[in-house]
N, C-alpha and C positions, 0 to 999 in steps of 0.2 A: 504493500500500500504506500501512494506517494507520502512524502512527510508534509505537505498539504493539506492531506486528508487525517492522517495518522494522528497529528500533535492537537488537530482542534479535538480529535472526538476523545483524545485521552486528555485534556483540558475539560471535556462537556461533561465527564464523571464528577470533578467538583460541581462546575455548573447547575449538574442533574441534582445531587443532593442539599444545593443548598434553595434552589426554589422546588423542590420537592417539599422540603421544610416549611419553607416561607408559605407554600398552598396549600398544605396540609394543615400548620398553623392555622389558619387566617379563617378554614372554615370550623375548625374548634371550639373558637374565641368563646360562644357566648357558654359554649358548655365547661368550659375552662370557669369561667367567672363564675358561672353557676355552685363549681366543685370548691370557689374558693369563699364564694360567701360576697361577691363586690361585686360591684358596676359594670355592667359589661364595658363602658368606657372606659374605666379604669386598665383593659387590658391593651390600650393603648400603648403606654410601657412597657409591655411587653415586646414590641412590635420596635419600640421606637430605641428599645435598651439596645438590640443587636443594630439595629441602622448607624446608632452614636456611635457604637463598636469600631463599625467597617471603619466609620469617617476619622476617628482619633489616630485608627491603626495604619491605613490602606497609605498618607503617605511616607511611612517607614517602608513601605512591601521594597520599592525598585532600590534602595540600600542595604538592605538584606538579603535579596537575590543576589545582587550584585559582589555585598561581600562573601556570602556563606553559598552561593551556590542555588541556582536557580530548581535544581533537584531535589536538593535536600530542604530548601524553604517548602516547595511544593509540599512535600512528603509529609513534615512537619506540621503543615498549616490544615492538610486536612484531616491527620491525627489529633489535632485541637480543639478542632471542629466535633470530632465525633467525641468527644469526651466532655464539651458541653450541650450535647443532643444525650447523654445519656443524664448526667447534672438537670437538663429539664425534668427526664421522663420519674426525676426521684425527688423534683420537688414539693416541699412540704406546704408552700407560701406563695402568694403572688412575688412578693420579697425574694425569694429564694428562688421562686422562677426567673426574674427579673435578673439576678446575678448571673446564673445558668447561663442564659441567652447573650448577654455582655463576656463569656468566655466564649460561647459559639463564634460571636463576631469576632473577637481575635483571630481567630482561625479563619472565617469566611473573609479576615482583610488580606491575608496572603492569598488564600487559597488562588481565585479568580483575578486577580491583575499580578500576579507572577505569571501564569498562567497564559493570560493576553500577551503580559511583555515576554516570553518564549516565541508564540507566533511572531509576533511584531518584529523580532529580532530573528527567527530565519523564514520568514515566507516574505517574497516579492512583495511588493506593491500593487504590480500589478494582479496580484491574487492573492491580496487581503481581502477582497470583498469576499470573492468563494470563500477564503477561510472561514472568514468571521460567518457565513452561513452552515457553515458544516460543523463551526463549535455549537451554535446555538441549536440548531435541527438538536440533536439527540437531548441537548439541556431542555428543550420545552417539553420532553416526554414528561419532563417533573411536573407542568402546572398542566399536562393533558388527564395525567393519571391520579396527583396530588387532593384535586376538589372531591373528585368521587369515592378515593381511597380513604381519606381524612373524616370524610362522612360517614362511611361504612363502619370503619375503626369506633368515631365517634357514638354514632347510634346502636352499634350491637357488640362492642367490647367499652374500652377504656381509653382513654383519648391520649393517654402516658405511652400507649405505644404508636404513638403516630411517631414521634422522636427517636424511634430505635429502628424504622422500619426503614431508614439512610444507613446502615451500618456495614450494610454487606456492599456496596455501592462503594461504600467511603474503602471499604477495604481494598474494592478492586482498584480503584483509583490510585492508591497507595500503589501496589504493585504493579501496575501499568507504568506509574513514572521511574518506576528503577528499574524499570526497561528500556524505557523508549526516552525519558523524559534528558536533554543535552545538558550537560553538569558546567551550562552557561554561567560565569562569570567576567564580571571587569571592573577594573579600578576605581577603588572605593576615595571620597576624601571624607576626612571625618564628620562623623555624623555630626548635625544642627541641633543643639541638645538644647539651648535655647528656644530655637523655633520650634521645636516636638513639642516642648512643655508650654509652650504660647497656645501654638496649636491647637493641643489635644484638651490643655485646661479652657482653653475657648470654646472651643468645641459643645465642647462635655456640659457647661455649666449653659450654653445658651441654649444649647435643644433641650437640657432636663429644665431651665425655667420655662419655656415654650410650652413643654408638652404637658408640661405640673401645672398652667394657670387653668384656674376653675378647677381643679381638683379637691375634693373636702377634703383630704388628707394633707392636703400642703397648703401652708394660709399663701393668699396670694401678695402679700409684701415681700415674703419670701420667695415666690416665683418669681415678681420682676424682679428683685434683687440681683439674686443667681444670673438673668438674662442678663442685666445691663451688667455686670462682671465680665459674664463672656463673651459681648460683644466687646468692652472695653479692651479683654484680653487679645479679642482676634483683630482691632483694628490695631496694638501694639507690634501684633506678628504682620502686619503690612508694613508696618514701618521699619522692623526689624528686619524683612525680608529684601528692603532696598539697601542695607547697607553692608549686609554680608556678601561676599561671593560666590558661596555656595548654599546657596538657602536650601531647606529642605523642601520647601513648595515653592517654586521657582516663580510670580506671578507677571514675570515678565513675557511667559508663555503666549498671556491672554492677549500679545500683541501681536499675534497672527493672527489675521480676520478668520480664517477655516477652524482653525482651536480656537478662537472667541467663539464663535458662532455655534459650533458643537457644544461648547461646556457650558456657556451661560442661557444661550439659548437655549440647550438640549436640559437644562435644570429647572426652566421655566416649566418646561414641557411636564420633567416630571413629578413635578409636586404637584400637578393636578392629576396625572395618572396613576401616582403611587398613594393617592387616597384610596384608590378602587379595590384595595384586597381586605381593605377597612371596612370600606361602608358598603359592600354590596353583599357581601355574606353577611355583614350585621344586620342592614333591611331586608333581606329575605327570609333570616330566621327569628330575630327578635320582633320587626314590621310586621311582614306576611307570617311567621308562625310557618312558617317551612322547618323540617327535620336540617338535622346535619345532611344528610344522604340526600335527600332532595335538593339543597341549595349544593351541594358538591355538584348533583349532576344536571346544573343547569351550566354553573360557571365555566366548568373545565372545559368547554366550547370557543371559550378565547384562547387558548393555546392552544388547540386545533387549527382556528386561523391562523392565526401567530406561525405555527409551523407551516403551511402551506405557503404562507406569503415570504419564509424564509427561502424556499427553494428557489423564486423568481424576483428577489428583491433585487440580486443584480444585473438582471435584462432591462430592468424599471430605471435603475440611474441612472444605465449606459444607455438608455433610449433617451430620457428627459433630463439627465443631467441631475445635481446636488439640487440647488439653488431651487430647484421649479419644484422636484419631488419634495424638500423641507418643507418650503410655504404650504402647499397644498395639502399636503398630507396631515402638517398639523391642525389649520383649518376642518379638515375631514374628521382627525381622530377625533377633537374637542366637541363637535356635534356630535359625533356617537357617544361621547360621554356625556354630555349634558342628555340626551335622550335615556339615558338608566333615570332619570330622576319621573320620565314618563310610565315606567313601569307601577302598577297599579298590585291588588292581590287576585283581582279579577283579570288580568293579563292572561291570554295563550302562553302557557310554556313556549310552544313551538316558537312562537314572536319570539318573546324572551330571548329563546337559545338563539334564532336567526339575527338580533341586533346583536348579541356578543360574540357570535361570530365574526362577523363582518367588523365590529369593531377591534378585535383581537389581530384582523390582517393589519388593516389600518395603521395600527399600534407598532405592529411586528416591523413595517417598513419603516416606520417614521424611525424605532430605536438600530436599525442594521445602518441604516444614511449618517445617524448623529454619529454612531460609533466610529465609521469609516469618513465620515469625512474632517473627524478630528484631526485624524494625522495626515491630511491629502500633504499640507506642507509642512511636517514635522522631519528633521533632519534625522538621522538615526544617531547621534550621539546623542541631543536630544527626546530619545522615546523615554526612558524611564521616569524623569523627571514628568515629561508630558503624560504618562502613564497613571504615574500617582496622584497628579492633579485633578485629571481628569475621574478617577475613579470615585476619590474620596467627592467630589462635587454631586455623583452621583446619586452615591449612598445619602449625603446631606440631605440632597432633593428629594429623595425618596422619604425620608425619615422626617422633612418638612412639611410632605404632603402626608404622611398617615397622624401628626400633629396638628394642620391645619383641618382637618376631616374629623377629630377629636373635638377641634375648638370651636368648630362651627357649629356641629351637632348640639353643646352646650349655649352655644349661646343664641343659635337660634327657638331652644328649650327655656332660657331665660327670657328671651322677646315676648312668646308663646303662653308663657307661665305652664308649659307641659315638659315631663320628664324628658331630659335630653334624647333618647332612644323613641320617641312620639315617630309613628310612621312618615308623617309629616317633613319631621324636620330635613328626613333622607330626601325628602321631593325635592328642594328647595337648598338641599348641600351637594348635589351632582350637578347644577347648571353653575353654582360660584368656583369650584375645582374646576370645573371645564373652559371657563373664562380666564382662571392662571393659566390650564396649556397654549390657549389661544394666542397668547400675547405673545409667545416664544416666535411666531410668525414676524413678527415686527424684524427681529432678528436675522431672520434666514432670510428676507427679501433684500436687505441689506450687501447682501455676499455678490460679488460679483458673477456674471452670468454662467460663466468656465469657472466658477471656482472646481476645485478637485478634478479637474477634468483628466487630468493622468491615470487615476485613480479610478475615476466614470470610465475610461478609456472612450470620450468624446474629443474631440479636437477644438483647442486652444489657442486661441488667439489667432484661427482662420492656419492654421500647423496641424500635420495629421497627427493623429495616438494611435499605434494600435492596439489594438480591439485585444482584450483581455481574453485568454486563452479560456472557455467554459468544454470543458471534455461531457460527453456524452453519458450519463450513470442513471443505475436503474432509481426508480423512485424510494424512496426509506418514508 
């Protein structure tokens, strides 16, 4: 098998088990809350503990490849990983799950962007797009199998073993990188111990005061407290990061229009779509009074799409280019998601399932374009730093949108004078999430016409490119 094909799908082992997780979780959630005695909101934290994880961790990943071995980090990362999947499946406490999940992300911040920076580092350019489809194809069999699994699990066992049911996964994984996986290193300058601790204490204290306001557990003087700390902390680590030479999060990056446009734009994008693992299994079970196994097996039809639109996302670039596919598409996903807020209890399943599929391809294109055209003009000395930037931005966004989908819920319940979880509140927090992805458009119209065009394999600046080599393989 080419190493093309080879490194993304032993890459997509991590990938599989960790949104295997994440969609397994997500349709748990209210039976979890249920098992612990709280708020089904309250399991927002749980969600938002491993997201903060990735973003403290994920920009150490490309200096620990770098120094220790792109191998052995791998190997290591998703050994971390299963040891706080098994730390959930034994906790006693929301608390105690809450911890569990912040040691899973440790693990989930190497696992996947060492992973990426191995491709990035030996697959062409001009077939990073195939790549980047060939890791994700086998990683979406997590959130095709995950909704229905996770329900199943939930409704006729124990929800503690949705957490263990990654472990023989993680294993192989494991043993597939001490095979195949290239014991990639390069020179290291010493680590940013400063900017780590700016960082990571920025980080940490501005999404736990975010995701803790309105929380009756936490007064909110002390939520915004905590926030304006660490934002105080992360605007320190801007200033910090201009005057070293080797910063750890480089933000001089964001001054390639293609890496502007991918990160910031591609963050807008997803904090309105990274509400949706939050609130649509919460209003289908808590709202409509759907089972686990029923909301499982409506969901898992968006990574069906997802999957199918991976096979031909790169026909779609190379036909229309970055620039035309970003705008449009994020336009397109943002009404599919603002249309979940149209779902009623009287709704056709079959509708249901037919708009989340359609919105799942949507979705699947919009994140294969942001990923690849982040690096359209990233130099290769250049990737790692672009690497960790980029990923940790991701995880933020994502961990921004399952807090902003927490906060809205409550305070459209405060408007309301009804309990946060009011079927209601779900109508009316799927169109405001969908109007954050929407703005990410402003963004991508921006980018010039040929932007990524090497990369699209379209022709640049009226100069041909050629056409990216697509070899002929059976369907998967």
């Amino acid at each position: 098998m080419k190493t093309s094909r080879r490194l993304p799908l032993i890459v997509a082992c991590a990938l599989f088990i960790e949104n295997m997780d994440s969609t397994v979780l997500s349709t748990a959630l209210p039976a979890i809350a249920h098992d612990y005695g709280v708020d089904p909101i309250s399991l927002k934290l749980v969600l938002t503990s491993y997201l903060l994880s990735l973003a403290v961790f994920i920009p150490i990943s490309g200096w620990v490849a770098d120094r220790f071995g792109a191998r052995v980090t791998f190997m290591s990362a998703i050994a971390v990983f299963l040891l706080g999947s098994i730390g959930c499946a034994i906790s006693p406490s929301l608390e105690w799950m809450v911890l569990a999940r912040f040691v899973q992300g440790m693990g989930g911040a190497m696992m996947v962007p060492v992973g990426r920076l191995v491709l990035l580092r030996t697959v062409d350019k001009s077939e990073l797009v195939q790549a980047l489809s060939w890791l994700t194809i086998p990683a979406l069999v997590g959130p095709v199998a995950g909704p229905p699994l996770g329900g199943f699990i939930t409704t006729w066992f124990d929800w503690r073993w949705i957490f263990l049911i990654n472990l023989p996964m993680g294993a192989l994984g494991i043993a597939l990188a001490w095979r195949y996986i290239p014991a990639l290193k390069e020179p290291v300058q010493a680590l940013d111990w400063p900017g780590f601790l700016l960082s990571g204490f920025g980080l940490a204290f501005a999404m736990f005061g975010f995701s803790t306001i309105g929380h009756l557990e936490v007064p909110a003087w002390a939520s915004i407290a905590v926030l304006l700390l660490g934002v105080a902390a992360l605007m320190r680590y801007a200033i910090h990061a201009r005057r070293v030479e080797h910063p750890l999060l480089d933000l001089r990056m964001l001054r390639i229009p293609t890496y502007r446009a991918g990160v910031l734009g591609g963050s807008l994008f997803r904090i309105g779509v990274g509400a949706v693992p939050f609130l649509l299994p919460m209003m289908l079970q808590v709202g409509f009074g759907l089972s686990p196994l029923q909301s499982g097996g409506l969901t898992f039809v968006s990574a069906v799409g997802a999957m199918f639109m991976k096979t031909i996302a790169a026909w779609i670039i190379r036909r229309w280019g970055f620039r035309r596919v970003l705008v449009f598409d994020a336009l397109l996903a943002s009404a599919s998601l603002a249309m979940f807020g149209l779902f009623r209890p009287s709704t056709p399943h079959l509708l249901v399932m037919s708009v989340l599929l359609v919105s799942g391809c949507i979705r699947s294109l919009q994140f294969t374009s942001l990923n690849a055209v982040s690096y359209a003009d990233v130099e290769q000395p250049q990737i790692s730093q672009a690497s960790s930037l980029a990923a940790m931005m991701q995880q933020l966004s994502v961990s921004m949108g399952v807090a902003v989908a927490g906060l809205t819920l409550q305070a459209f319940g405060w408007l309301r004078h009804v309990p946060a979880t009011d079927v209601h509140n779900f109508y009316l927090a799927f169109p405001l999430v969908a109007l954050i992805s929407a703005l990410s458009a402003i963004m991508m119209w921006r980018l010039p016409a040929d932007a990524g065009a090497d990369m699209a394999g379209r022709a640049r600046a009226g100069h041909e490119v050629a056409e990216p080599k697509v070899e002929q393989r059976p369907a998967m």
